[in-house]
C-alpha positions as CSV (number, residue, x, y, z in Angstrom):
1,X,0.0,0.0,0.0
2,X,2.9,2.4,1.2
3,X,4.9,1.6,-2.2
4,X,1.6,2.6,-4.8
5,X,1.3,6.7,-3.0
6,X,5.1,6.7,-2.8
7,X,4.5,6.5,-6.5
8,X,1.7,8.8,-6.7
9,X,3.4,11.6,-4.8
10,X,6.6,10.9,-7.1
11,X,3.9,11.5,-10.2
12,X,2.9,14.7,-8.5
13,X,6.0,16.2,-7.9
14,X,7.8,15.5,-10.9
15,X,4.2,17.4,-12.5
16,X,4.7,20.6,-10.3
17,X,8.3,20.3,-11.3
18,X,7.2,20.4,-15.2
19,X,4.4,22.8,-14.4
20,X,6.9,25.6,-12.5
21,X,9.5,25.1,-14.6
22,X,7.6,25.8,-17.7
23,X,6.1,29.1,-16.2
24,X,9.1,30.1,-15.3
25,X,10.2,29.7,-19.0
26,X,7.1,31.8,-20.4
27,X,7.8,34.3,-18.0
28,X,11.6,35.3,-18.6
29,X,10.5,35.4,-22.3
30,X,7.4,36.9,-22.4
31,X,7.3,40.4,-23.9
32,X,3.9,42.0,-24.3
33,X,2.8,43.0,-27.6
34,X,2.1,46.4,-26.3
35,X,5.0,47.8,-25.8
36,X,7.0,47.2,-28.6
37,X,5.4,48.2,-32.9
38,X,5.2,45.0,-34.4
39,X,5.1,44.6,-38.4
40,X,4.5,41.8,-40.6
41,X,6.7,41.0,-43.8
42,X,7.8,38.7,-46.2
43,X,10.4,36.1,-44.7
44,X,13.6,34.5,-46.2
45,X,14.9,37.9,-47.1
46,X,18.1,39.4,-46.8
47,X,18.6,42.5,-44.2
48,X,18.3,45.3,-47.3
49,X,15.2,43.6,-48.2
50,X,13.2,44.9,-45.0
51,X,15.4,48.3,-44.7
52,X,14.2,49.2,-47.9
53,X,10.4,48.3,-46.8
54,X,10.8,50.1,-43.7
55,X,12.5,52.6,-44.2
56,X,11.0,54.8,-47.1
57,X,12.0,58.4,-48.3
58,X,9.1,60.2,-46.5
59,X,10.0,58.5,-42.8
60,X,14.3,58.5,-42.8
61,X,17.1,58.8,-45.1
62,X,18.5,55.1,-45.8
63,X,22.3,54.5,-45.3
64,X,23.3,57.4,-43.7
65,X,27.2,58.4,-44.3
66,X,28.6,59.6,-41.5
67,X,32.6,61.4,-41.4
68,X,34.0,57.6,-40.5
69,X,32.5,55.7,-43.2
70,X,30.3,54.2,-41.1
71,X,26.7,53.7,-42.3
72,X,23.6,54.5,-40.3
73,X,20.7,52.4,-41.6
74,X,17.8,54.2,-41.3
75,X,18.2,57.9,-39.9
76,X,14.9,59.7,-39.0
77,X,14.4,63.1,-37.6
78,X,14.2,61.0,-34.4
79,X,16.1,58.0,-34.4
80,X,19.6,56.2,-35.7
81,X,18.2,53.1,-36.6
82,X,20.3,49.5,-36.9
83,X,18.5,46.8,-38.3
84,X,19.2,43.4,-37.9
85,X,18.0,39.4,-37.6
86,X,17.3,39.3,-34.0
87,X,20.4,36.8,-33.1
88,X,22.6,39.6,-33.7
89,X,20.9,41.7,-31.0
90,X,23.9,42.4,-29.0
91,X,25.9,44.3,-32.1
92,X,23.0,45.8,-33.7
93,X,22.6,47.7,-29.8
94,X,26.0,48.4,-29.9
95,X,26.0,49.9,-33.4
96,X,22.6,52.1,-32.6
97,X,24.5,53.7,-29.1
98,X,27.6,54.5,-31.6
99,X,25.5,56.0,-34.5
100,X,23.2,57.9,-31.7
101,X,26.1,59.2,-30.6
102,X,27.6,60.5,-33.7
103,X,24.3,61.8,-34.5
104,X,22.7,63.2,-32.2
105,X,19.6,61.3,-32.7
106,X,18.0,58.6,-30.0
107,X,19.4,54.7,-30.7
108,X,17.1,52.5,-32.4
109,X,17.0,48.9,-33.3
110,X,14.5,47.2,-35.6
111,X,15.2,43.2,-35.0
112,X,13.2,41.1,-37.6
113,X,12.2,37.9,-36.2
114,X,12.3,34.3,-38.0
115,X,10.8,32.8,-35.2
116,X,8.5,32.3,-32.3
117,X,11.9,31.7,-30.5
118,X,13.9,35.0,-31.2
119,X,11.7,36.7,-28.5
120,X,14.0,35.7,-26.4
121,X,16.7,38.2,-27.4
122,X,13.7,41.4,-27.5
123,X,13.5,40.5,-23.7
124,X,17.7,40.3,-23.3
125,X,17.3,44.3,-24.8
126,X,14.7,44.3,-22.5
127,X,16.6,43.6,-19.5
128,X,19.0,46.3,-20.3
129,X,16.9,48.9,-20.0
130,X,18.7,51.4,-21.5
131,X,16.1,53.6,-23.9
132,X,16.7,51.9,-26.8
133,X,13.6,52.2,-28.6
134,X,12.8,48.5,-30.5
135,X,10.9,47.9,-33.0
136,X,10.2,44.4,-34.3
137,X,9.2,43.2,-37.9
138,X,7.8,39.4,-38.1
139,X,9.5,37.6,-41.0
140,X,7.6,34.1,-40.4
C-alpha cells in the first residue's frame, strides 16, 4: 500500500516540477505586444530587403554616411536606426548607441524575427533597460 502513494506523490511532484518550470520559462520570455510596434513581412529575405520596406524616403534617409564611413541604416528626424536578424541583437545595440552618438539622434533597433523563439533576445534588450527604442518586424 505504502509503495503505490510513494508512487503517486513521485507523479505529482515530478508534474509541479514540469508545471513551474515551464512558467518560469514563459515568463523570462514573455514580452507584451504592447510595448514594442510590431510589423508583418515577407520572410527568407536578406537584411536590405526589409530596410528598404521600412524605411522609405518620406520617414528617414536610408544608409546614412557619417565622417568615419560608417553607415547608419535608417536615420529619422528622431532616431539612428540598426536593423538586424534578432540573433545579432547584441551588435546591432551596440552599433545604434555609436550611430546615436555620432548623430545626435535617439538609438534604435529594428530586430526582424524568424521565429516564435527570437523573443528571447527582445527580452535580453529588455533587460538592459537602456532607452533603446525597438521595433520588431515578423519575418515568419
Amino acid at each position: 500500500m505504502r509503495k503505490k502513494y510513494k508512487n503517486k506523490f513521485i507523479k505529482f511532484v515530478i508534474s509541479l516540477v514540469l508545471i513551474a518550470s515551464g512558467l518560469l520559462y514563459f515568463g523570462l520570455n514573455y514580452v507584451p505586444k504592447s510595448l514594442y510596434e510590431m510589423q508583418t513581412m515577407k520572410s527568407g529575405e536578406v537584411e536590405s530587403y526589409y530596410v528598404n520596406q521600412w524605411c522609405t524616403p518620406s520617414f528617414g534617409q536610408k544608409e546614412f554616411r557619417l565622417w568615419d564611413a560608417t553607415r547608419v541604416d535608417c536615420l529619422t528626424k528622431e532616431y539612428a536606426v540598426e536593423f538586424d536578424f534578432a540573433k545579432k541583437w547584441a551588435e546591432s545595440i551596440g552599433q545604434a548607441l555609436y550611430y546615436a552618438k555620432m548623430t545626435g539622434k535617439k538609438p534604435a533597433v529594428v530586430l526582424i524575427l524568424t521565429d516564435i523563439t527570437d523573443m528571447k533576445y527582445v527580452k535580453r534588450i529588455e533587460r538592459l533597460d537602456n532607452n533603446i527604442q525597438v521595433f520588431l518586424i515578423k519575418a515568419f
